[in-house]
C-alpha positions, 0 to 999 in steps of 0.5 A: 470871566472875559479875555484872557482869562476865558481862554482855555488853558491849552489854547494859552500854553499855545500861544506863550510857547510861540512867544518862547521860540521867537525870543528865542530865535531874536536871542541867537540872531543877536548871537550870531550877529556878535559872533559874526562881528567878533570874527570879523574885527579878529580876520580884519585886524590879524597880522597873520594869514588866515585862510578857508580852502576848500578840499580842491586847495582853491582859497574860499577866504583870506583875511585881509592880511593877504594884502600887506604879507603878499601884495595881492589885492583883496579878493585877487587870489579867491578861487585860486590854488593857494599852493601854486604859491608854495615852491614846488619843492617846499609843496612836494614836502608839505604834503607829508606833514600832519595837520596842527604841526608848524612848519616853515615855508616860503610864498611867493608875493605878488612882486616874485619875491618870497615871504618865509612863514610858519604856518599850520592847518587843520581839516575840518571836513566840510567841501566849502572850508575843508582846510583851515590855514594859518600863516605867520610871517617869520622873515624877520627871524630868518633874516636874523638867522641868516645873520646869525649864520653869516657871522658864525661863518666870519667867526669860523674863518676868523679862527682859521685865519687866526691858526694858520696866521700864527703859523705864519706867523712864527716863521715869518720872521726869520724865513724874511731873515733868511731871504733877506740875507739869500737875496741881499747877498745875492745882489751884492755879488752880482753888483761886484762881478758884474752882468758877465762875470763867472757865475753871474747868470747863476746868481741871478736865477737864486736871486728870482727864487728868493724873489718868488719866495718873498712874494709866498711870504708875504702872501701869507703875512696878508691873510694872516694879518700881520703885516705892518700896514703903512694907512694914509687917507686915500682916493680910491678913484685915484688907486683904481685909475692908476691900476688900470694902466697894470690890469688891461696886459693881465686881462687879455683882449678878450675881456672888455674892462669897464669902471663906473667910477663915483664922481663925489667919492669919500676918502679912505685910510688905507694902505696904497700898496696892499690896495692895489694888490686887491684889485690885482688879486681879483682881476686876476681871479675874474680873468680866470673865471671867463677863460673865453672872454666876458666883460669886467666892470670895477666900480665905487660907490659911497654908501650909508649904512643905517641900522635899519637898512635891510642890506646892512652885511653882517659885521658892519656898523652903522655909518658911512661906507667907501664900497669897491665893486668888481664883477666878471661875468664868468663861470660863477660858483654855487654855494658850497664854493663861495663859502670856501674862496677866502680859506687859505689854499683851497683853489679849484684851479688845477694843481701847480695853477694857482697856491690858494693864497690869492682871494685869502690875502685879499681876505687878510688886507680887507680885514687888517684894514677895518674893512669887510668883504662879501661875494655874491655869485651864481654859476653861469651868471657870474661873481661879484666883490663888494669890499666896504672901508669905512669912510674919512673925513680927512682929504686924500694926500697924493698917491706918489710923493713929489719927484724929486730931481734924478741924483746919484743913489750914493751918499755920505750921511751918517745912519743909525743902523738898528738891527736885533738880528746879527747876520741881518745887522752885518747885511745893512751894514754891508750894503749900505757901505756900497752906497757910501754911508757911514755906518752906525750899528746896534744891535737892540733900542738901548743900545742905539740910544747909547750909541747916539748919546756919545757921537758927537757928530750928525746922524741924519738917519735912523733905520731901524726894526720895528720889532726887537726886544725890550725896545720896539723900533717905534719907541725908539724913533720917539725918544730919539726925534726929540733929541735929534729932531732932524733926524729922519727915519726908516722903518724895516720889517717883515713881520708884524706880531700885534696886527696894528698898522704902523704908526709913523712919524712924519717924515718916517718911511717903511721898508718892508723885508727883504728888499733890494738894495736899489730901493733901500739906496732910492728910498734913502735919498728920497728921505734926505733929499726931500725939500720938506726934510729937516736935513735936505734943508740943512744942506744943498746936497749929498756929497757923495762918496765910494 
């Protein structure tokens, strides 16, 4: 025999065996090499942070995650400490978890801000890769809990402002009767006996008590939200600037006022009076804030709020937004502080320094508006409002109705005086009587649409309260202007049982209870003087008579 098949067996054994481990050692490269290439596609394509720390913490490996979670730039953080990324405080309690437990922590990105994940480790025991690390962004999910919190908090509040609005409420109406009645009163006999006469300077200081009682009042109505909101579309540069005349003597001259005012502002609806009280009410809280001094900054801006912006305050739809900001560089508050400022009277004012009412009314304002608030502060740094209206497309209407020329407040038209409280129905009557009116009482809406049904003459003007019952006031003005379309009308009410705001009908004005009798005399003739009113054309002027 020849070639192989003279070799000796054992020298053949030999030789096949070395064939063996080399295929077999070619069969666990391509092994490695594959397993190597899978690792590779999982650790370049993973959304979540992968790391190989060594005993010391120093990072031996990051897949490339790192970049897009934290910013840094592949291979920057290699030999470093991964837990100077860890807060101190956050790393002080990590050290006390166990090894594949999750846990939530923060990192620190490349830009100073922080990323939230959840993360787990193990130990494998080699010094080259002695933890393995696991990091999963959960930021969004925290946003949605900071969210979901955020509402359960304007809920919690809601139901407050709900509780105590319905106390508020269920006096409200008849405590403004009873001041109505202290305060009309009042002024009457000091109109009759004069500025000099016996018990005059007594009659003034019940006068100044129920005026600092109708203020309470309705401080309490506005966090409540149940007043009756006269809404026009508004310039809310125009309202700003004119406040500002009335801020700068409540500031002091230690406080330097500011306002970036923007130049293309959009129009809001809302009511002029209620806000102008917000601005005063937070002014006044910023004043009290920087009792040595700071600076004041009022400013508007116009905003769009998608669904996808990520500073979209909780509560707000998507769309387009009027912001007021106002900022003080004061004391500031912590946390536990900021969550309580709009609860009614809670203050951190010392006692008989302040009632608690003044950042809730401008609480109830925003929200009876359709409007949302939201504080952001830090002690020492200072605070800041940002209230969001929505925006309108309709132009502002002027803050002021044009002057009209100075007249006598008497007069000798006839009113339709509507009034389901008795005592409160004598009172109008009263003081409309000084000023010269004829008088037309009712005592509910049926009974002044009979009233007008059987007087032949004029009536020129319905006053009327918006709440009574069978009949509202507003339903009344309806029926009544389609059968005396000349007629003007004057809203009056303290109380506001649905929350809606008042629906007018043009030419219509709104008084609120109590008033003085001057500005029901004064808003009287600026309804019948009026050129654009049906009965000032109608006659060249009052006739005015006592």
């Amino acid at each position: 025999m020849t070639g192989a098949s003279a070799m000796p067996a054992r020298q053949w054994t030999e030789l096949t065996g070395v064939g063996f481990d080399v295929a077999e050692r070619e069969e666990a490269a391509r092994a490695l090499r594959e397993s190597e290439e899978r690792f590779r596609l999982i650790a370049e394509h993973a959304h979540d942070l992968i790391a190989l720390l060594d005993a010391e913490g120093r990072s031996c490996y990051l897949t490339p995650s790192c970049e897009s979670l934290l910013g840094y730039p592949p291979g920057a953080l290699l030999g470093t400490v991964a837990w100077a990324l860890i807060d101190a405080e956050e790393w002080a309690e990590a050290q006390e978890w166990g090894t594949g437990k999750l846990r939530e922590l923060r990192l620190r990105k490349a830009d100073g801000s922080w990323l939230w994940v959840e993360v787990c480790y193990e130990i494998t025991g080699r010094p080259e890769a002695h933890f393995v690390v696991i990091a999963r962004d959960i930021s969004e999910r925290k946003g949605a809990e900071v969210e979901r919190r955020l509402l359960e908090s304007e809920l919690r509040q809601a139901q407050k402002m709900e509780a105590v609005g319905q106390l508020a409420g269920g006096i409200a109406h008849d405590f403004n009767n009873l001041l109505s009645l202290i305060s009309g009163y009042s002024e009457i006999l000091l109109r009759r006996l004069g500025s000099e006469g016996d018990g005059s300077k007594e009659i003034v200081e019940i006068g100044k008590a129920a005026d600092r009682a109708t203020r309470l009042t309705r401080q309490l109505l506005a966090f409540s939200r149940k007043q009756l909101l006269e809404e026009r579309v508004l310039d809310l540069n125009a309202v700003v600037v004119e406040t500002r005349t009335m801020l700068e003597p409540l500031i002091g001259e230690n406080i330097e006022l500011t306002g970036t005012l923007a130049c293309d502002l959009g129009s809001i609806s809302a009511d002029n009076g209620q806000l102008e009280q917000i601005i005063m009410n937070l002014v006044v809280n910023a004043r009290d804030a920087m009792p040595a001094g700071g600076q004041l900054l009022l400013e508007t801006r116009n905003v769009t709020l998608g669904d996808a912006t990520p500073s979209r305050p909780p509560g707000t739809a998507p769309g387009d937004y009027v912001v007021l900001i106002v900022s003080d560089t004061g004391e500031g508050m912590d946390v536990a502080t900021a969550e309580q400022i709009f609860e009614p009277f809670y203050t951190t004012k010392e006692r008989g320094a302040g009632t608690g009412l003044g950042l809730a009314t401008v609480y109830g304002i925003v929200k009876q508006s359709g409007g949302l608030i939201e504080v952001e502060s830090e002690p020492g740094v200072g605070t800041t409002f940002r209230i969001y209206f929505p925006r309108v497309a309709e132009k502002p209407e002027p803050l002021r109705p044009p002057s009209v020329e100075e007249r006598p407040l008497v007069g000798s038209e006839t009113v339709l005086l509507v009034e389901d409280d008795e005592a409160i129905r004598a009172l109008g009557r009263v003081m409309l009587e000084e000023y010269g009116y004829t008088v037309l009482p009712a005592r509910d809406g049926t009974a002044a649409l009979e009233l007008a049904d059987n007087h032949p003459d004029p009536i020129e003007l319905l006053m009327t309260d918006v709440l009574m019952p069978r009949m509202g006031g507003i339903e009344l003005a309806e029926r009544l202007s389609k059968l005396r379309p000349q007629l003007e009308v004057l809203y009056t009410s303290g109380y506001n049982d649905s929350g809606s705001t008042l629906t007018r009908i043009p030419g219509s004005r709104y008084l609120q209870k109590p008033y003085t009798m001057e500005d029901l005399a004064r808003t009287l003739r600026e309804l019948l003087d009026s050129p654009h009113s049906p009965a000032g054309k109608a006659r060249e002027g009052p006739t005015p008579r006592r």
